[in-house]
C-alpha positions as CSV (number, residue, x, y, z in Angstrom):
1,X,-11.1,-21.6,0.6
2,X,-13.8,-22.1,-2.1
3,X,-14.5,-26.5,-2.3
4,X,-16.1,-28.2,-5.0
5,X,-19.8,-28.6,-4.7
6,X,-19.9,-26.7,-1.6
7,X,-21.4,-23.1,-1.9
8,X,-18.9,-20.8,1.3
9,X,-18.5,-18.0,2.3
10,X,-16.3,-15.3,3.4
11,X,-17.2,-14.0,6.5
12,X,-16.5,-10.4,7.4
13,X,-17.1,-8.5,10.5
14,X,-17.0,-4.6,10.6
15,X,-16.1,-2.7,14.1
16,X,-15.6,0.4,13.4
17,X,-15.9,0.4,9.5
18,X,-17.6,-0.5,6.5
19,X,-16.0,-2.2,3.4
20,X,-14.3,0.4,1.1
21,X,-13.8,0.3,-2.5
22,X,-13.2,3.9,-4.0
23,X,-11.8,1.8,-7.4
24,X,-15.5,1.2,-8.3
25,X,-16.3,4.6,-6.8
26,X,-17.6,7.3,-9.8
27,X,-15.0,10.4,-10.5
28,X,-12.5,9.2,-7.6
29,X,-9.0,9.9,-7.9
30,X,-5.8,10.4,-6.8
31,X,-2.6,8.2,-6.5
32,X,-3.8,5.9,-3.7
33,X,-6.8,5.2,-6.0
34,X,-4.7,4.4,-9.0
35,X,-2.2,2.6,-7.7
36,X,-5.0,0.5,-5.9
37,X,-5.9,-0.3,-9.6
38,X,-2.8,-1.0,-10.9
39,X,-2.3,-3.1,-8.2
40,X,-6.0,-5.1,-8.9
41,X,-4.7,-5.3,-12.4
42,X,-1.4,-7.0,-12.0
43,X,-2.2,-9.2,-8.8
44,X,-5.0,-10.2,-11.0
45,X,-2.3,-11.3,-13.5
46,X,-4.6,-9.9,-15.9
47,X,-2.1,-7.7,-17.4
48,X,1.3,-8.5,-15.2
49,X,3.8,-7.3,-17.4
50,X,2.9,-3.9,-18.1
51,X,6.3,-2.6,-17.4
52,X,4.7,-0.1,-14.9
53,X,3.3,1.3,-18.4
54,X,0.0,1.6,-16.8
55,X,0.7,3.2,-13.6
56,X,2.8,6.2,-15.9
57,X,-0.2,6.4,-18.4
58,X,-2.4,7.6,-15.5
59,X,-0.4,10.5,-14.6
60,X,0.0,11.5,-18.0
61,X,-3.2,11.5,-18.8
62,X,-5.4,13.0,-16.0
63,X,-2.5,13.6,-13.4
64,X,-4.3,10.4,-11.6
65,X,-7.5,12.2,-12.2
66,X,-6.2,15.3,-10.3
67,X,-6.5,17.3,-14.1
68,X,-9.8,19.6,-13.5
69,X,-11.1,18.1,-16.8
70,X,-10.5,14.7,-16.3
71,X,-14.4,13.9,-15.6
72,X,-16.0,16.9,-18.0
73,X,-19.0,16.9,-19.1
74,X,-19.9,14.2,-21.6
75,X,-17.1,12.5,-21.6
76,X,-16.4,9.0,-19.3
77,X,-13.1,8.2,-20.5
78,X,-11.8,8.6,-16.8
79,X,-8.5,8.7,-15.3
80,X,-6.5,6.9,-18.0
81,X,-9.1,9.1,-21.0
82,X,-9.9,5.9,-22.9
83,X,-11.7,7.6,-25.7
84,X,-14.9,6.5,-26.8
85,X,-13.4,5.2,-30.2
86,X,-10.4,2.9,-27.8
87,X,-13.6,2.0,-26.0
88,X,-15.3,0.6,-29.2
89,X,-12.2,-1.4,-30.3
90,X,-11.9,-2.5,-27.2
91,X,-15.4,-3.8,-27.2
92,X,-15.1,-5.5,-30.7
93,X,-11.6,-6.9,-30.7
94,X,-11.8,-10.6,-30.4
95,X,-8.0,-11.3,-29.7
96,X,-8.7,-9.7,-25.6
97,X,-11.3,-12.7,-25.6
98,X,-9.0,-14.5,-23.2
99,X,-7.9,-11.1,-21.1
100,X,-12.0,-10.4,-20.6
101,X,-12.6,-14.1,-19.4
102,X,-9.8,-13.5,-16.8
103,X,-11.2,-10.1,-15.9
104,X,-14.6,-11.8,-14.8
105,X,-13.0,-15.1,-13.2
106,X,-10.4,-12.8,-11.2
107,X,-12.4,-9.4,-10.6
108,X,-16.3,-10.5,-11.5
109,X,-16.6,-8.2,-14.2
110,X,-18.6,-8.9,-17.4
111,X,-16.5,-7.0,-19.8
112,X,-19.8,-7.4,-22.2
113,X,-21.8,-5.3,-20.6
114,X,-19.4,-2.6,-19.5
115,X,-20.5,0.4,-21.2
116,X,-18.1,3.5,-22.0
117,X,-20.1,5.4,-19.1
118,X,-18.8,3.0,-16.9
119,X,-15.4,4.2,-17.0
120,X,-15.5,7.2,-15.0
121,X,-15.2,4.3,-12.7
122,X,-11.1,4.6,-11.7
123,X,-11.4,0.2,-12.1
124,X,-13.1,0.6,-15.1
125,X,-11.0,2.6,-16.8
126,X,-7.6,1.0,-15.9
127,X,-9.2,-2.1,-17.0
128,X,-9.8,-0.4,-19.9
129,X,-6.4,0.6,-20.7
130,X,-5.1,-2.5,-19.9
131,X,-6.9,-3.9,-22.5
132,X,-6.4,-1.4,-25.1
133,X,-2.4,-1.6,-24.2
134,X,-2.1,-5.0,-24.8
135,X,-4.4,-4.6,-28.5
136,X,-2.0,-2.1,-29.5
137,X,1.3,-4.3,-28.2
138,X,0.4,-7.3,-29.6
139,X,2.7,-10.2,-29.3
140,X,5.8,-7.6,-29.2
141,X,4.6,-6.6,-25.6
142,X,5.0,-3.1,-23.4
143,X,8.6,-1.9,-24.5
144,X,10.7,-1.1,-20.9
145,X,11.9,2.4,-20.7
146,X,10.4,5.2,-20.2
147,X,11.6,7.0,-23.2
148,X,10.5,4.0,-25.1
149,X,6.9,3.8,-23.9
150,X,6.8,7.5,-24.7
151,X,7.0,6.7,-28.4
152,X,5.0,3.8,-27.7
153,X,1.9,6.3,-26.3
154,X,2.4,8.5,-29.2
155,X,2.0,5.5,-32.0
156,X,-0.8,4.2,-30.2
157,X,-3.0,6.6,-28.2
158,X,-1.7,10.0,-28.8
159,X,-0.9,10.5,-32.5
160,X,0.4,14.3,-32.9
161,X,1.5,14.6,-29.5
162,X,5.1,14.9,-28.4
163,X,6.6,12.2,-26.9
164,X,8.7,14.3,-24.9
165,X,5.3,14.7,-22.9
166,X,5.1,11.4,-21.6
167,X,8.4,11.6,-20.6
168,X,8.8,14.9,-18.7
169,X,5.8,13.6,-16.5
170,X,6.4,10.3,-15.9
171,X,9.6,11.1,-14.8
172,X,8.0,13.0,-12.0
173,X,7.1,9.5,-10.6
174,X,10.8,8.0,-10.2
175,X,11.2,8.7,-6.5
176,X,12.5,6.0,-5.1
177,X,10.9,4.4,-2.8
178,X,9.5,6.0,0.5
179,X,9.0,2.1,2.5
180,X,8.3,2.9,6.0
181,X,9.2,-0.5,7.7
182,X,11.9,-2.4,7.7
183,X,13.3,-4.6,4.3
184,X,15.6,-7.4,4.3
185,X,16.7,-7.5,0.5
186,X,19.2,-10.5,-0.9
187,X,20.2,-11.0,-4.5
188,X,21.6,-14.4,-5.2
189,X,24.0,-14.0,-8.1
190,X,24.9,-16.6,-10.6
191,X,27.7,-17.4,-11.7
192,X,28.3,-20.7,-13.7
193,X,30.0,-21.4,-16.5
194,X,27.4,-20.4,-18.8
195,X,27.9,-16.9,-18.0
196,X,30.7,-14.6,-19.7
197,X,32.4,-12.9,-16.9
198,X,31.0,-9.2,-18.7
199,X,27.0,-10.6,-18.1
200,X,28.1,-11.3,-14.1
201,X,29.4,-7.8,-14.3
202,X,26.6,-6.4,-15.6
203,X,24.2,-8.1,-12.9
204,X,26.5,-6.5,-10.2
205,X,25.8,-3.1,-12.0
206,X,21.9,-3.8,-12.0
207,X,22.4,-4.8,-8.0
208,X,23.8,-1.8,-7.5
209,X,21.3,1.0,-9.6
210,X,18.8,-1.2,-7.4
211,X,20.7,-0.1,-4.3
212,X,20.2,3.3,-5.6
213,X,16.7,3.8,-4.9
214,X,16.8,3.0,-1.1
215,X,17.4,4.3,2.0
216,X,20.4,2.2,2.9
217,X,20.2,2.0,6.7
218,X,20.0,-0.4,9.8
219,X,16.8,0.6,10.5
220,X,15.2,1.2,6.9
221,X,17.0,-1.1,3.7
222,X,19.6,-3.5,4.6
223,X,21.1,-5.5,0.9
224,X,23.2,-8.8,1.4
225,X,24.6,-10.6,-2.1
226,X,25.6,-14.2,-2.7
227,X,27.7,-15.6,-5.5
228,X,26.6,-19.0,-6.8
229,X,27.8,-21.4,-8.9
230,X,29.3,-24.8,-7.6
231,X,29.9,-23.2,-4.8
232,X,28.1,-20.7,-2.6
233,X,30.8,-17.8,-1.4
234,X,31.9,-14.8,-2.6
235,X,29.0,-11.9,-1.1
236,X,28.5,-10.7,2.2
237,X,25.8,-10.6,5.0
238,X,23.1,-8.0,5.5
239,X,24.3,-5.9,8.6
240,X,27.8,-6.0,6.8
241,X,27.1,-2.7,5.1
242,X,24.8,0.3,6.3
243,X,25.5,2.8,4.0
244,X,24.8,3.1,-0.1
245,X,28.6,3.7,-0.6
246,X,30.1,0.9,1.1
247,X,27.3,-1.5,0.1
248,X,28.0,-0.8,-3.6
249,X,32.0,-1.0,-2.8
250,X,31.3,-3.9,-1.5
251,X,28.8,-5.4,-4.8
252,X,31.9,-4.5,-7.2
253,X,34.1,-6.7,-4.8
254,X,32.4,-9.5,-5.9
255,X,34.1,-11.8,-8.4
256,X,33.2,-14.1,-10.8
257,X,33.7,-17.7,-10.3
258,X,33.0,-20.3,-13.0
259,X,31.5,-24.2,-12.2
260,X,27.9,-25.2,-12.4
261,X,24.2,-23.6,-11.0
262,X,23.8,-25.0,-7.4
263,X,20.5,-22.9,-7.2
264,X,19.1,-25.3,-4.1
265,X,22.4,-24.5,-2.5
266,X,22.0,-20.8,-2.9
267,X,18.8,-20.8,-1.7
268,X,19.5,-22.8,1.5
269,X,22.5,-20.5,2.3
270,X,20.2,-17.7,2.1
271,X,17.8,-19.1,4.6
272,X,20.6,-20.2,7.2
273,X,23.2,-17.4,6.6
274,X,21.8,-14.7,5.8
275,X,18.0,-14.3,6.6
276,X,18.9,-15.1,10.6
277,X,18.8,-12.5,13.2
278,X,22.9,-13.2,13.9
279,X,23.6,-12.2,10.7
280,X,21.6,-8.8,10.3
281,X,17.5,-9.9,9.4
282,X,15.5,-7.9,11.2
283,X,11.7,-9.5,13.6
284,X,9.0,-7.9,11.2
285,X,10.7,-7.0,7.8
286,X,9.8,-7.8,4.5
287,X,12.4,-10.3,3.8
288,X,12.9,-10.9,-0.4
289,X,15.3,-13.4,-2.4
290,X,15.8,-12.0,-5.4
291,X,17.2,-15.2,-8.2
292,X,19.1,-14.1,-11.0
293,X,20.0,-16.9,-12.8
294,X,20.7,-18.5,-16.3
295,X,19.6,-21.8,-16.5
296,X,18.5,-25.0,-15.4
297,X,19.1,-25.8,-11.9
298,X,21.4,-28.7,-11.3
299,X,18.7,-30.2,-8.8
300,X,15.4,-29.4,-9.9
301,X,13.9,-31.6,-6.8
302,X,16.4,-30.0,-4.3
303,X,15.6,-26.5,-5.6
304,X,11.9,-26.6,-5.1
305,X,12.2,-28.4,-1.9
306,X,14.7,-25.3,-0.2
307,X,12.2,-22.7,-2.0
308,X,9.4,-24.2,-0.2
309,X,11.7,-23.6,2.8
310,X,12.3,-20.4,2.5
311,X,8.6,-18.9,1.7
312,X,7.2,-21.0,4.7
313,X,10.0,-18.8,6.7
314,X,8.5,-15.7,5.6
315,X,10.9,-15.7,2.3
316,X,9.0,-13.7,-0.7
317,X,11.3,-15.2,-4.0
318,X,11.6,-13.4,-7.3
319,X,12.9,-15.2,-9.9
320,X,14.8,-13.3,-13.0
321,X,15.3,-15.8,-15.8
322,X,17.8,-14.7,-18.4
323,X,18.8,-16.2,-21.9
324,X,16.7,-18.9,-23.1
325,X,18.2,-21.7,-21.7
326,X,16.0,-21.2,-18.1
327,X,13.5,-23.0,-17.6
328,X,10.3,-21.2,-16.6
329,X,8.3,-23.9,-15.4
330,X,10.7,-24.2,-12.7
331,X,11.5,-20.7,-12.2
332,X,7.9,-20.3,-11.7
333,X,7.8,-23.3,-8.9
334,X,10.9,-21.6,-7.3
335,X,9.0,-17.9,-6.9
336,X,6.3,-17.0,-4.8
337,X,2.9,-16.4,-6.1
338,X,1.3,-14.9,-8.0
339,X,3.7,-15.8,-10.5
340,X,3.0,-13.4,-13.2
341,X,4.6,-10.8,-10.7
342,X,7.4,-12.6,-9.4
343,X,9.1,-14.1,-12.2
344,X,10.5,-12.3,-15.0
345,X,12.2,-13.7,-18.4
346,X,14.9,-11.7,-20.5
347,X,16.1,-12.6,-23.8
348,X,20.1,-10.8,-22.6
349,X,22.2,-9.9,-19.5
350,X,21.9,-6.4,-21.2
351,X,18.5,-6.4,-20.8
352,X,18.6,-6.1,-16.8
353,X,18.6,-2.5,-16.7
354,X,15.4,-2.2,-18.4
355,X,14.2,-4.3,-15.3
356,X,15.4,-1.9,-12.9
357,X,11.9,0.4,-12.2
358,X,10.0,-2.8,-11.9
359,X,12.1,-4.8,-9.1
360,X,12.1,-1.0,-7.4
361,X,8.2,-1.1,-7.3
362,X,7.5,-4.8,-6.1
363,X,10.7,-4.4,-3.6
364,X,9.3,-1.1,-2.1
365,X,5.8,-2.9,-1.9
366,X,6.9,-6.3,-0.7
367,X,4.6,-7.1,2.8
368,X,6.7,-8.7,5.5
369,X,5.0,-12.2,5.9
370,X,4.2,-12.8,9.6
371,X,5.4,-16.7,11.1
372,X,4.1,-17.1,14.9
373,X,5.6,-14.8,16.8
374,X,5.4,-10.9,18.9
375,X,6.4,-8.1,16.5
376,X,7.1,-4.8,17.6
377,X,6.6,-1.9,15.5
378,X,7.2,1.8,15.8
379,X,4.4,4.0,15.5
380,X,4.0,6.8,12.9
381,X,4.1,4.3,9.8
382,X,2.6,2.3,7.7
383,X,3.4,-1.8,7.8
384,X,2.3,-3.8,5.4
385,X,1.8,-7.9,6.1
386,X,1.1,-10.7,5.0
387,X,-0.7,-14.1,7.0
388,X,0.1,-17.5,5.8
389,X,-2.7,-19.5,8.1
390,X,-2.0,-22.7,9.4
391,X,-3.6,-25.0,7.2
392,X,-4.4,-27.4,10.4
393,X,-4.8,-25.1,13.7
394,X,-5.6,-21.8,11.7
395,X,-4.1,-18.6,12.5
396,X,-4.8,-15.6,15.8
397,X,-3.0,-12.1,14.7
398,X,-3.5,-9.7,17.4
399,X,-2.8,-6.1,17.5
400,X,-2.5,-4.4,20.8
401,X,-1.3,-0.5,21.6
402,X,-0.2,1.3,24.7
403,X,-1.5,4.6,24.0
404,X,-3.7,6.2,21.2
405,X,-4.8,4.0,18.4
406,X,-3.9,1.9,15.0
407,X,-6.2,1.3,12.0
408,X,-6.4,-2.1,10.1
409,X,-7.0,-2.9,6.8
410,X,-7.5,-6.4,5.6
411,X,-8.4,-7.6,2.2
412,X,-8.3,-11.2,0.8
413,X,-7.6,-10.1,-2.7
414,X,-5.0,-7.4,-2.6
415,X,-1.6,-7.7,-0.8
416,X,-2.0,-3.8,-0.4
417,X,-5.0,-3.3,1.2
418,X,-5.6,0.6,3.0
419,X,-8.1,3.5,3.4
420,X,-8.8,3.0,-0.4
421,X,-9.7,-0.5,-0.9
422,X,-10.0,-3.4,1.3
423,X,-12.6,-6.0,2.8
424,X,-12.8,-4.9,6.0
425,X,-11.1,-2.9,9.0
426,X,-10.9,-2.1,12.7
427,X,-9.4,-0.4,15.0
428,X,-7.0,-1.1,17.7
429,X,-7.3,1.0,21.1
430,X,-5.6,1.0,24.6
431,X,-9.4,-0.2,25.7
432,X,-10.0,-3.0,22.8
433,X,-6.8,-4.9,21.1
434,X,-8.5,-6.3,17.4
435,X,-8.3,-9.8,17.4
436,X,-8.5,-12.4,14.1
437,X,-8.6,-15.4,13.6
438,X,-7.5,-17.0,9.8
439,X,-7.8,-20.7,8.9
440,X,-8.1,-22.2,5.6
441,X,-5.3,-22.0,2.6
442,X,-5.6,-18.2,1.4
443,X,-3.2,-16.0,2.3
444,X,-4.7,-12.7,4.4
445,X,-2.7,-9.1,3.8
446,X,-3.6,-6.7,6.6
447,X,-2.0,-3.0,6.8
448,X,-1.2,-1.3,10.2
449,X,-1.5,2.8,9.3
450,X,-0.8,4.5,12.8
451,X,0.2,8.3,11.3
452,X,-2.7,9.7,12.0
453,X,-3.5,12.8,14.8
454,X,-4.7,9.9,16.8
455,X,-2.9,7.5,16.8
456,X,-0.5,5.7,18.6
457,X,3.1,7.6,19.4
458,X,5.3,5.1,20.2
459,X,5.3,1.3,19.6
460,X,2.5,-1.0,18.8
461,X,2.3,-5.3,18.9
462,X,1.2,-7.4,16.4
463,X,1.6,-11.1,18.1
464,X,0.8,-13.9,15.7
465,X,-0.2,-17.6,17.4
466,X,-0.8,-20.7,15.9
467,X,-4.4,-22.1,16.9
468,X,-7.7,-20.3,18.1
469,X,-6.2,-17.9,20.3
470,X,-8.9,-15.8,21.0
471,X,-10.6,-15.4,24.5
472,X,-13.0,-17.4,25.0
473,X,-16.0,-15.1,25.6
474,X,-15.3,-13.5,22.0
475,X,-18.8,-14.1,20.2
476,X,-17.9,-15.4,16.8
477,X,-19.6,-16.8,14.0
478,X,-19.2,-20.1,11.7
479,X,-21.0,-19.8,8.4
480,X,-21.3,-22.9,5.5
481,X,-23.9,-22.2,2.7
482,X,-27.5,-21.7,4.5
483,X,-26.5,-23.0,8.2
484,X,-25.3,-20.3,10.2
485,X,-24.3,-20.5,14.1
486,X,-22.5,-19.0,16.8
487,X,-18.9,-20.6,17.4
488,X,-17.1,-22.2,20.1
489,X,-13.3,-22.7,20.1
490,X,-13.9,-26.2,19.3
491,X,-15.8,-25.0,15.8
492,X,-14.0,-22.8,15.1
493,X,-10.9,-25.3,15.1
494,X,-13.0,-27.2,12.7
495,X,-14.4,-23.9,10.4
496,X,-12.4,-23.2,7.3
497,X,-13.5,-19.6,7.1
498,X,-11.8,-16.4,8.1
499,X,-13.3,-15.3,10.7
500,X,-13.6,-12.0,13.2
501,X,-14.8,-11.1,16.2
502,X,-17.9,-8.8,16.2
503,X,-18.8,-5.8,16.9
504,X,-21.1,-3.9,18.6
505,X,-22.2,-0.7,16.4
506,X,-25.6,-1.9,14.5
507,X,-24.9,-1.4,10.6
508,X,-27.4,1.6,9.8
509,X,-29.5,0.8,12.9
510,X,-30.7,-2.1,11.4
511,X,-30.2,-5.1,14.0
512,X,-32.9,-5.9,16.2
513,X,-33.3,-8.5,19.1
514,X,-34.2,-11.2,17.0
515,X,-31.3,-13.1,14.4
516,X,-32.5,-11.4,10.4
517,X,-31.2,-11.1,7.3
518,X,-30.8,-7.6,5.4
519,X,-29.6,-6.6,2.1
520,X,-26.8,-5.0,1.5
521,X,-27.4,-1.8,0.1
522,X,-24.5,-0.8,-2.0
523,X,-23.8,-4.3,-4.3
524,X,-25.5,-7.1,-4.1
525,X,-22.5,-9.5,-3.6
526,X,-22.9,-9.6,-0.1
527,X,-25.2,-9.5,2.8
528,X,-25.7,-8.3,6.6
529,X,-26.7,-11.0,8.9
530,X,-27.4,-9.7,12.6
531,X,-27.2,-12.3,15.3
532,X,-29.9,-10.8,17.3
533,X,-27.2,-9.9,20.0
534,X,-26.3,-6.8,19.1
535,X,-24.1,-7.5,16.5
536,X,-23.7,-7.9,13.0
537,X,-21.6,-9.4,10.3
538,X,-21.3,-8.8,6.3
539,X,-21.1,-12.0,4.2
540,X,-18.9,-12.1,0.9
541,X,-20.6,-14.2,-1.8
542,X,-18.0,-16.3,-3.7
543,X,-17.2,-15.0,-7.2
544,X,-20.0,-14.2,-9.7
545,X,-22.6,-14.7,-7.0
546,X,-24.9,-12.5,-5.4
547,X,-27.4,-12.7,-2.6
548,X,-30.9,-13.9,-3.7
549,X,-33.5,-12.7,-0.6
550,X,-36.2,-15.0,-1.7
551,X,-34.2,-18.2,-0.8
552,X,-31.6,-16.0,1.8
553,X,-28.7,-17.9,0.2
554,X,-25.9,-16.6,-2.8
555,X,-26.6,-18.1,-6.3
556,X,-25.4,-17.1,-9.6
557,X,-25.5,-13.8,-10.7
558,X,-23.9,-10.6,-11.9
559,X,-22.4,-7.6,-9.6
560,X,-24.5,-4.7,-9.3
561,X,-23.2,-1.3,-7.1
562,X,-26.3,0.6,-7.7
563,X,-27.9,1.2,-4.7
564,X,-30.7,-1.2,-3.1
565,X,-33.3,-0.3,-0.6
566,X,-32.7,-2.3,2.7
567,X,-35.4,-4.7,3.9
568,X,-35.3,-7.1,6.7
569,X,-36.1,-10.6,6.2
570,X,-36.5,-12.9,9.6
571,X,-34.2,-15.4,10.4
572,X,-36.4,-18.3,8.7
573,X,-36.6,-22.1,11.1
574,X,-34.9,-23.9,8.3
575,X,-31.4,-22.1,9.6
576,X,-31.5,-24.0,12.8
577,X,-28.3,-24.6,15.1
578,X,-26.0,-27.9,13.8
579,X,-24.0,-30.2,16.4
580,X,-20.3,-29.0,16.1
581,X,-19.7,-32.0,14.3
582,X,-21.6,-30.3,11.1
583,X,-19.4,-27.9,10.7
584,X,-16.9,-29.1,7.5
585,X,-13.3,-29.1,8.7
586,X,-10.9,-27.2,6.4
């Protein structure tokens, strides 16, 4: 969404909310909070293939913070206790040169003037560890394994402790995943001639520990399989089996069959077989191809073309690359992105297993991307999407309830936003549906959480449209550099931004009846504009900017949370009104 020589902006309107980010927040904790980080971290691609090393080292060091000495006095090694020594080699080692550079392009931290203090800081200190972890791997890497990164901790962090220690409590975090909407899981198998007939078996036996940590069920996990090699055949559809026993009876039925790697084929057989509605793929799930394959596809062309296919269907690809004969440039075309977390390289077929915790985690956390369309979902959960705008017509998701209420999340930078962390929220009511309105090329993840007290009991709608589908006496805003303006549908057909309709609750009393400015007085990476009718909008700077009140614009400059004392500036007559026709098209 960010053009060359064109300073934008995000625009962000909060209802019934402001933004949240207890990852920055001193002495927070919890699981939510950590995995929130981890999830920063490795979406960040900062640290992608930690082998969920990081997520474990947080419970076995503060028990996510929860340990009643975590934050003592003195000492700001926070939840993952990155001692003030780690922090000092941290600080001096130039081989994490590269790691710090992506840490400030991806997350707008200066990792040079981080100080130890800072860490009591949940992001902080993951960061922290991440950085530390991959001094002390090396080129080696994480090992996989639990009982392996036990010994791994020991050598590295926690000389004289027992490795059994790490184990015993990480272990407390395999258990299984607890998904509350629907997922639509298919592994395409293959089997060329490459492959000993013992290395297919042994991807049928990873299939099936996978199996193990779901809730096998029409309503909850549904598994399909295809067999690939010159020929597509051999598995079976998704509503074929509903329960864990007869799904992995039906995984050791399938046999190996020698000939070359179709991958295009596999993939389109998976879009028209067995990801339709006729054949068990269920209106709203998250819907993941899972590629396990060991080599070069036989058309490279044809494969990326049917991989586009399937991720503009709502298709989320992993791609698991084993012997060294794949080609990773093309697996990484073939998955979906970011493809740090989506692709995955082995050296051996026996290798699989270690893989088995990590394709748990990204499975169980996998949104369900949204096409145009009404989606139903039962109340009492948590759903997790994703919004692929239209790159033309942009993109109206509307949430609407019958009774009580549903809380929305959004974020542009995590594909897990909640209560946590996220960019913005609202709230969906019988008396006020929460409409927006996405256009541009950057995917928006939104979470519906309706198991609270109040909300909704039975269903609620989430109905995606192509185009400005918003009614028409929706007061909206348009915002480029230093012109802002209210927004007709025809600009907003024309605005590249993401854009939401306002609301009425003055941000700390501060909107008057004329248009002003205002600072934003917990960072200073973003602003409050109010539109002199009542309601008010906070504006995202892009990446290592912040808002400069002297020219009321964003410029260059570093993030600061401290808090600032709020000041109104007037709307100055240089931001005058533009002709639709100003207003860049996307």
């Amino acid at each position: 969404m960010l053009k060359l020589g064109v300073l934008t902006f995000f625009v962000v309107c909060f209802v019934n909310g402001q933004l949240t980010d207890k990852t920055r927040t001193p002495n927070a904790s919890g699981s939510d909070v950590v995995e929130a980080v981890v999830n920063l971290i490795r979406e960040a691609c900062i640290f992608p293939n930690d082998k969920l090393y990081l997520r474990r080292l947080a419970y076995v060091e503060s028990m996510d913070g929860l340990e009643a000495n975590t934050y003592r006095a003195n000492y700001y090694g926070g939840i993952w206790q990155i001692d003030q020594d780690m922090f000092q080699q941290i600080a001096t080692a130039k081989v994490l040169d590269d790691a710090k550079k992506m840490i400030k392009q991806s997350i707008g931290i200066d990792w040079s003037k981080v100080q130890w203090v800072d860490l009591a800081k949940p992001l902080y200190s993951g960061l922290a560890a991440a950085l530390f972890t991959l001094l002390k791997a090396g080129n080696n890497g994480i090992p996989r394994g639990i009982e392996y990164q036990a010994n791994f901790w020991v050598n590295t962090s926690r000389p004289g402790q027992l490795a059994n220690v790490f184990f015993t409590k990480s272990n407390k975090l395999e258990t299984g995943c607890k998904r509350t909407n629907a997922l639509d899981l298919v592994f395409a198998l293959d089997s060329s001639t490459s492959l000993a007939p013992q290395d297919f078996d042994v991807a049928k036996q990873f299939v099936k520990s996978i199996v193990d940590s779901f809730e096998i069920s029409s309503d909850k996990t549904q598994v399909g399989v295809i067999r690939f090699s010159t020929t597509v055949d051999g598995g079976f559809n998704l509503n074929q089996h509903t329960s864990a026993d007869g799904l992995k009876k039906a995984i050791d039925g399938v046999q190996y069959k020698s000939g070359g790697t179709h991958t295009a084929e596999a993939i389109e057989y998976a879009i028209k077989n067995l990801f339709t509605t006729t054949n068990g793929a269920r209106l709203g799930s998250s819907k993941i191809l899972i590629l396990v394959t060991d080599g070069r596809s036989e058309n490279g062309v044809e494969t990326l073309r049917q991989a586009a296919a399937a991720k503009a269907k709502g298709i989320s690809i992993f791609a698991i690359g084993v012997t060294t004969q794949v080609v990773e440039r093309e697996l990484n075309a073939v998955a979906s992105q970011p493809t740090c977390t989506h692709v995955q390289i082995l050296n051996s077929f026996a290798d699989l297993d270690s893989l088995k915790a990590e394709i748990e985690q990204v499975s169980c956390k996998a949104p369900a991307v949204l096409t145009p369309n009404k989606y139903v979902y039962g109340c009492n959960s948590d759903v997790a999407v994703q919004i692929l705008p239209n790159v033309k017509a942009g993109t109206t998701v509307t949430v609407m309830v019958d009774e009580g209420q549903v809380n929305v999340y959004g974020s542009l930078a995590t594909s897990n936003p909640n209560a946590i962390i996220n960019d913005f929220n609202s709230l969906a009511t019988l008396s006020a549906s929460t409409s927006f309105y996405i256009k541009g090329d950057k995917a928006v993840s939104l979470a519906f959480v309706s198991n609270k007290a109040v909300s909704c009991k039975t269903n609620f709608t989430v109905n995606v449209e192509q185009g400005m589908m918003a009614h028409k006496n929706v007061h909206l805003l348009c915002i480029e550099d230093n012109i802002i303006q209210n927004c007709t549908a025809e600009t907003l057909q024309k605005s590249p931004y993401l854009i939401l309709p306002p609301g009425r609750n003055n941000y700390l009393g501060l909107c008057n009846a004329i248009p002003e400015f205002f600072v934003f007085p917990e960072r200073n990476d973003r602003f409050i504009f109010c539109d002199g009718q009542g309601h008010y909008f906070i504006v995202l700077c892009p990446l290592d900017s912040i808002f400069d009140s002297n020219v009321l614009r964003c410029i260059p400059g570093r993030l600061l949370l401290t808090p600032i004392t709020t000041t109104s500036m007037p709307l100055t007559s240089t931001l005058t009104p533009v002709p639709t026709t100003a207003v860049p098209t996307g």
